[in-house]
MMTF fields as JSON, N, C-alpha, C and O atoms, coordinates in Angstrom:
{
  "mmtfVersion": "1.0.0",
  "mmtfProducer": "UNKNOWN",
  "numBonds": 323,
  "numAtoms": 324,
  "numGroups": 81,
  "numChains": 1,
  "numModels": 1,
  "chainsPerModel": [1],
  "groupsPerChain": [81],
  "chainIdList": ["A"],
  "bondAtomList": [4, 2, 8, 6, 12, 10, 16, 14, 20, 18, 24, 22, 28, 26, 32, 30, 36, 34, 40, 38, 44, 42, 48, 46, 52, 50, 56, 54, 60, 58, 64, 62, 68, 66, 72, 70, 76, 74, 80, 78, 84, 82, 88, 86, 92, 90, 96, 94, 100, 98, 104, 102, 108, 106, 112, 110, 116, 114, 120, 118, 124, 122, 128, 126, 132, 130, 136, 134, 140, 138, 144, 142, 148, 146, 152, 150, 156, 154, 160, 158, 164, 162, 168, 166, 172, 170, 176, 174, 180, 178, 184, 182, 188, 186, 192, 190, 196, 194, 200, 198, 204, 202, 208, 206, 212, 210, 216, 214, 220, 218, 224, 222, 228, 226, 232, 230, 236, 234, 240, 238, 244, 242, 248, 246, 252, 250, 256, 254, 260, 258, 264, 262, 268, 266, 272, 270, 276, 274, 280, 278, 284, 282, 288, 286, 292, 290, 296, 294, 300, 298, 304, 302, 308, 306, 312, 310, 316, 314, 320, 318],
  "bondOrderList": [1, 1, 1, 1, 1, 1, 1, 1, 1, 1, 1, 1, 1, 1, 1, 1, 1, 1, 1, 1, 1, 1, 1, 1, 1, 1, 1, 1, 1, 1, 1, 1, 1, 1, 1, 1, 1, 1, 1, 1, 1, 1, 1, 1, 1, 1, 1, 1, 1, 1, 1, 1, 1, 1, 1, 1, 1, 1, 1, 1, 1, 1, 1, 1, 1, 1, 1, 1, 1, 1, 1, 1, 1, 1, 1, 1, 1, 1, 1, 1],
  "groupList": [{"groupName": "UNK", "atomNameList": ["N", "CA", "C", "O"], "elementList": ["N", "C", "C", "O"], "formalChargeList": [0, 0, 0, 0], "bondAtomList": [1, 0, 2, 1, 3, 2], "bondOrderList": [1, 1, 2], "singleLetterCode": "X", "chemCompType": "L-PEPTIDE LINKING"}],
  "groupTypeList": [0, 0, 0, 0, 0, 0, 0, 0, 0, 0, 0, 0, 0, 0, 0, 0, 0, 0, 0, 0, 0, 0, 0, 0, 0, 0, 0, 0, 0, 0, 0, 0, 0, 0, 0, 0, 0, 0, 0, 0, 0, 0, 0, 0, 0, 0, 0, 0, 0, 0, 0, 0, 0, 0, 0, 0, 0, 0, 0, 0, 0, 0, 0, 0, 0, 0, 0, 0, 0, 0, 0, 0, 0, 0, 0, 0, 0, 0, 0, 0, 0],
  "groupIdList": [1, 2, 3, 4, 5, 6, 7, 8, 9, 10, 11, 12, 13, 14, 15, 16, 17, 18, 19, 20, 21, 22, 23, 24, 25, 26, 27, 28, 29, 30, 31, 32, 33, 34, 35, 36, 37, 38, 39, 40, 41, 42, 43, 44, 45, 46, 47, 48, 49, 50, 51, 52, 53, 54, 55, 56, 57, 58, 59, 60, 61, 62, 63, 64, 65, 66, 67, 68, 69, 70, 71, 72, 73, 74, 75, 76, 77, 78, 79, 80, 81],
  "secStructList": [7, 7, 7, 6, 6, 1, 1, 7, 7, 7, 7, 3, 3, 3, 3, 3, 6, 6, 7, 2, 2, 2, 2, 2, 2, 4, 4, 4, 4, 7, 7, 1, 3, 3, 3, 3, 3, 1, 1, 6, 6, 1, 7, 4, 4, 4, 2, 2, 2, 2, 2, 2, 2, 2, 2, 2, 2, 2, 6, 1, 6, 6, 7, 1, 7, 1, 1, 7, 5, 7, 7, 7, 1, 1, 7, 7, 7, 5, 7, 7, 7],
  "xCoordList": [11.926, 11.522, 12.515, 13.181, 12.644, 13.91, 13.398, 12.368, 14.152, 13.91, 13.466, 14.317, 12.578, 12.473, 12.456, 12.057, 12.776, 13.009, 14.257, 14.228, 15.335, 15.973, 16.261, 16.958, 15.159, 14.936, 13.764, 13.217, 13.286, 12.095, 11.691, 12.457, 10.543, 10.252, 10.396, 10.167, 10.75, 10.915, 9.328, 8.525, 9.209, 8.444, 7.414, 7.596, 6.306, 4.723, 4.168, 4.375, 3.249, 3.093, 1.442, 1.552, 0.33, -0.883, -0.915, -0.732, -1.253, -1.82, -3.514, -3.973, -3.885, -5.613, -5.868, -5.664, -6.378, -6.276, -6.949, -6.619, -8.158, -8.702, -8.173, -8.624, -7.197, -6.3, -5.24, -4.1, -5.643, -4.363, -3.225, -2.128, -3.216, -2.416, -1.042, 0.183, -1.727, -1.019, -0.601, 0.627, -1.249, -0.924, 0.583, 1.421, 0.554, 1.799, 2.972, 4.061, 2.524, 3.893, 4.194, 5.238, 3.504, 3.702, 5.256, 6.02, 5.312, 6.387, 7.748, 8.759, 7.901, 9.204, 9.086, 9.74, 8.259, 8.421, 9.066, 9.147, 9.76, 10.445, 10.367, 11.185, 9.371, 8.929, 9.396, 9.833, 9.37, 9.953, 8.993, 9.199, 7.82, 6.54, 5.067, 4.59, 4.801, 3.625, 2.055, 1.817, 1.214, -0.047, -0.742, -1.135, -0.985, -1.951, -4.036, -4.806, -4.189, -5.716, -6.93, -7.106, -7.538, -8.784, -10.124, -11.197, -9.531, -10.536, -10.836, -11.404, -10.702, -10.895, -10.843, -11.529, -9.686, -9.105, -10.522, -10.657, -11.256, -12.15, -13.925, -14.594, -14.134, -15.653, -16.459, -15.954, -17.682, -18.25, -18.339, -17.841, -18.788, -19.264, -18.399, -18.664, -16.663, -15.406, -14.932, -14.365, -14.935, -14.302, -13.706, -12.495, -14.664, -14.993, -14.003, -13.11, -14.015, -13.221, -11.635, -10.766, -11.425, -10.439, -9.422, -8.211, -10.371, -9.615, -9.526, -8.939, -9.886, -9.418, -8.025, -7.285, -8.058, -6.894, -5.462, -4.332, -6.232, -4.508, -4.221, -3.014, -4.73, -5.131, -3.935, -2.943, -4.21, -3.429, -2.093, -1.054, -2.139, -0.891, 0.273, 1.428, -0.563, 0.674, 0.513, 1.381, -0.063, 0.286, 1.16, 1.217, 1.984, 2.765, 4.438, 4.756, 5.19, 6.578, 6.891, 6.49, 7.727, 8.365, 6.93, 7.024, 5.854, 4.904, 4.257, 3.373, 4.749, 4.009, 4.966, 6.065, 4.467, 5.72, 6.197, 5.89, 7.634, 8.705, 7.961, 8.021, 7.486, 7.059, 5.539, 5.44, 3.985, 3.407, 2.595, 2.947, 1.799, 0.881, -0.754, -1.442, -1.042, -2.618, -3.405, -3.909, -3.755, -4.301, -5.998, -6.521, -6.543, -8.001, -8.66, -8.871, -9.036, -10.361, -9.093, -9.624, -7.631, -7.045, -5.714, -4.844, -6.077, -4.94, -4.047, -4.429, -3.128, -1.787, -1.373, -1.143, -1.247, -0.171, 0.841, 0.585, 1.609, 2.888, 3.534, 3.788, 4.031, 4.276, 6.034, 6.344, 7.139, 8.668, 8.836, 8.277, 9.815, 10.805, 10.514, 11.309],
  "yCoordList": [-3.101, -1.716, -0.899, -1.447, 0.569, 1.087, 1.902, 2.407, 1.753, 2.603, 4.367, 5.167, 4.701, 6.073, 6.828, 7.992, 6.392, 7.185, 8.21, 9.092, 8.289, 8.837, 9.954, 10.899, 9.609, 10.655, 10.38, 9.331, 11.16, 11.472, 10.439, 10.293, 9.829, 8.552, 9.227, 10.391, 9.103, 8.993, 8.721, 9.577, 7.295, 6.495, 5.803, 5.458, 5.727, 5.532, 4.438, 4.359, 3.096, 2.428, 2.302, 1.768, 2.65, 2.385, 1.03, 0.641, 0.595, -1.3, -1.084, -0.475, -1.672, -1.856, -3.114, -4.244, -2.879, -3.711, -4.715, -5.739, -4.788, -6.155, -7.245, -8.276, -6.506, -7.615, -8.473, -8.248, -9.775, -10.389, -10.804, -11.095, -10.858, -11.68, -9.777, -9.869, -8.581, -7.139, -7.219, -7.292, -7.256, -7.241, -8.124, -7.709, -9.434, -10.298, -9.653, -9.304, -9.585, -8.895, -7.109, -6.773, -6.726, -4.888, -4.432, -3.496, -5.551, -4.903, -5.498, -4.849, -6.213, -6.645, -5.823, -6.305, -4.627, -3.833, -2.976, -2.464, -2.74, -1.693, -0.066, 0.776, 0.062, 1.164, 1.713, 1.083, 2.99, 3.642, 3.229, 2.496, 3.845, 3.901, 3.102, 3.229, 2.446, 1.61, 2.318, 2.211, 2.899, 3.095, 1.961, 1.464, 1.346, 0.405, 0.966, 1.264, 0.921, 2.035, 0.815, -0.287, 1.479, 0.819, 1.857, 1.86, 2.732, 3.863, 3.996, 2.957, 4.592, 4.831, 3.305, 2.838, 3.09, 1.784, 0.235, -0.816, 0.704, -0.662, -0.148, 0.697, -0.864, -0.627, -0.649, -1.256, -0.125, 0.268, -1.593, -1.776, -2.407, -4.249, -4.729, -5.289, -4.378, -4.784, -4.292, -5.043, -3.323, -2.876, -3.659, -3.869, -4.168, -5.089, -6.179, -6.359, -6.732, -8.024, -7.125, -7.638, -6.26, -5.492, -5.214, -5.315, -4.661, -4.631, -6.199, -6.211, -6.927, -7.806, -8.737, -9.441, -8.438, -8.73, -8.281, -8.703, -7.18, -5.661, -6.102, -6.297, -6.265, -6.941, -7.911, -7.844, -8.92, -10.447, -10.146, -10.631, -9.161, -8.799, -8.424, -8.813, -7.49, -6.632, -7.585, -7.173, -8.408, -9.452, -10.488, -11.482, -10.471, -11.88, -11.189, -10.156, -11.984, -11.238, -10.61, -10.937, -9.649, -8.563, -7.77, -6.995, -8.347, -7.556, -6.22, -5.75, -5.661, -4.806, -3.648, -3.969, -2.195, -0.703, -0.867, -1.481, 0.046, 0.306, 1.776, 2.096, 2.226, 3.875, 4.591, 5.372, 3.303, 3.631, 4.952, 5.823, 5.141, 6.331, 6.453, 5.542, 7.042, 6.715, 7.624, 8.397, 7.765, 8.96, 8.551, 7.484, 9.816, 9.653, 10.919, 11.68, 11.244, 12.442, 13.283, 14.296, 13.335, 14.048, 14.6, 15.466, 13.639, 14.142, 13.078, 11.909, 13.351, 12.006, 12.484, 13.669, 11.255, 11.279, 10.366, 9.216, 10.531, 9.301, 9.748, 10.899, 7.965, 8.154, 8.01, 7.039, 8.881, 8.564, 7.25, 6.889, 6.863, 6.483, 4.516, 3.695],
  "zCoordList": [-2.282, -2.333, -1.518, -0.64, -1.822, -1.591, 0.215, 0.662, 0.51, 1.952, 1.918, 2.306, 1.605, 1.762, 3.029, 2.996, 3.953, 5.414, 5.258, 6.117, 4.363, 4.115, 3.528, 3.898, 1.77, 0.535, 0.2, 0.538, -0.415, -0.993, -2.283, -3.236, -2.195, -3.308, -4.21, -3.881, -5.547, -6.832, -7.549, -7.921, -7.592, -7.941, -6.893, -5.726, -7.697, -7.011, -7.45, -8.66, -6.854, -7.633, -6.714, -5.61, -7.024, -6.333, -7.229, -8.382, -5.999, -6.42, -5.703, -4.737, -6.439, -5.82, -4.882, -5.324, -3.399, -2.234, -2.485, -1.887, -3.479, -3.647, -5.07, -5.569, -5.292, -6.029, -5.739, -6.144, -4.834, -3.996, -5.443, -4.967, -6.311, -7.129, -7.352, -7.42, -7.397, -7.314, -6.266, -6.272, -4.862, -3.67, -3.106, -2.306, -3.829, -3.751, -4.46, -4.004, -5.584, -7.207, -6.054, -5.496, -6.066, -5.726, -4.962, -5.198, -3.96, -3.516, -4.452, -4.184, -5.131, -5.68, -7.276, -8.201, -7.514, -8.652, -9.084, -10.201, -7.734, -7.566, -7.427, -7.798, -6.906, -6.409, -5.41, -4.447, -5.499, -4.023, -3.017, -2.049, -3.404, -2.161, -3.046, -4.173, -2.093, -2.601, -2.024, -0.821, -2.769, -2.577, -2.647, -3.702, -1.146, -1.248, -1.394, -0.481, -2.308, -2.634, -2.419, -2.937, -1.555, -0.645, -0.711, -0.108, -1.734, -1.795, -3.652, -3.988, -4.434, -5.742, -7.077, -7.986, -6.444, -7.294, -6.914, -7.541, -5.784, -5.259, -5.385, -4.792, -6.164, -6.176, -5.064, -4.12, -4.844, -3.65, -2.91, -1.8, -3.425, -3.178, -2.327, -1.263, -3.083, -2.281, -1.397, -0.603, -1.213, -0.133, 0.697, 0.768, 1.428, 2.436, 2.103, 2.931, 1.312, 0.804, 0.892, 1.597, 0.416, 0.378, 1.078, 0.877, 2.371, 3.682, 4.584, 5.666, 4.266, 4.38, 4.017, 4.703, 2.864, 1.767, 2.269, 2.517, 2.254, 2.484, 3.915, 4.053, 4.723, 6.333, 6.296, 7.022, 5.238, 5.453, 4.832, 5.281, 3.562, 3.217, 4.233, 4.406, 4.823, 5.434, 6.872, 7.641, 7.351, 8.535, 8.084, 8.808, 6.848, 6.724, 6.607, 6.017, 7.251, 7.553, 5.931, 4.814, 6.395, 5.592, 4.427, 3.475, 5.012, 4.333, 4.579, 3.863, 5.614, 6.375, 5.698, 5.245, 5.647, 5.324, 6.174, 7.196, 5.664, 6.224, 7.131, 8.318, 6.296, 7.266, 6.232, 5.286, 7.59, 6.975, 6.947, 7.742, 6.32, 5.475, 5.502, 5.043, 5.783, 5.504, 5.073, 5.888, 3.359, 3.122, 2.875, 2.556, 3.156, 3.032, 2.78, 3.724, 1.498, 1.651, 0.966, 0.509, 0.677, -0.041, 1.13, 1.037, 2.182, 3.43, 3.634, 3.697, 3.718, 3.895, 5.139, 5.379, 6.186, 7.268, 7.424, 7.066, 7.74, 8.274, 9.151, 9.506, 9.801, 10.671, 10.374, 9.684, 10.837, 10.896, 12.06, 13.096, 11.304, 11.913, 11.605, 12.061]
}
């Protein structure tokens, strides 16, 4: 996935957090910026299983963002650098 700390993503790819088999494939798709979605994309049951998932993803080397994001309720923040 391309470094966007530089330019502005292009390309968007929301993967849904309770799909580990998306969660593995997502980052080698080539996307600028990866929406990991723990909100719309996950039925009310999973969640839970969800954040778990996205949890183990981004704890295994080179799995974690480069410069992450966290939107909720229609508000995005990130953090530089």
């Amino acid at each position: 996935m391309p470094d966007p700390a530089g330019a502005a993503a292009r390309s968007y790819l929301y993967v849904p957090a309770d799909r580990p088999d998306r969660l593995e494939r997502a980052a080698s798709r080539g996307a600028d910026a990866l929406i990991l979605d723990l909100e719309d994309a996950v039925p009310p049951g999973g969640k839970h299983e969800a954040r778990r998932l996205l949890a183990g993803a981004v704890a295994r080397p080179g799995g974690g963002p480069r410069r992450p994001a966290r939107a909720r309720g229609g508000v995005c923040t990130a953090r530089r650098g």
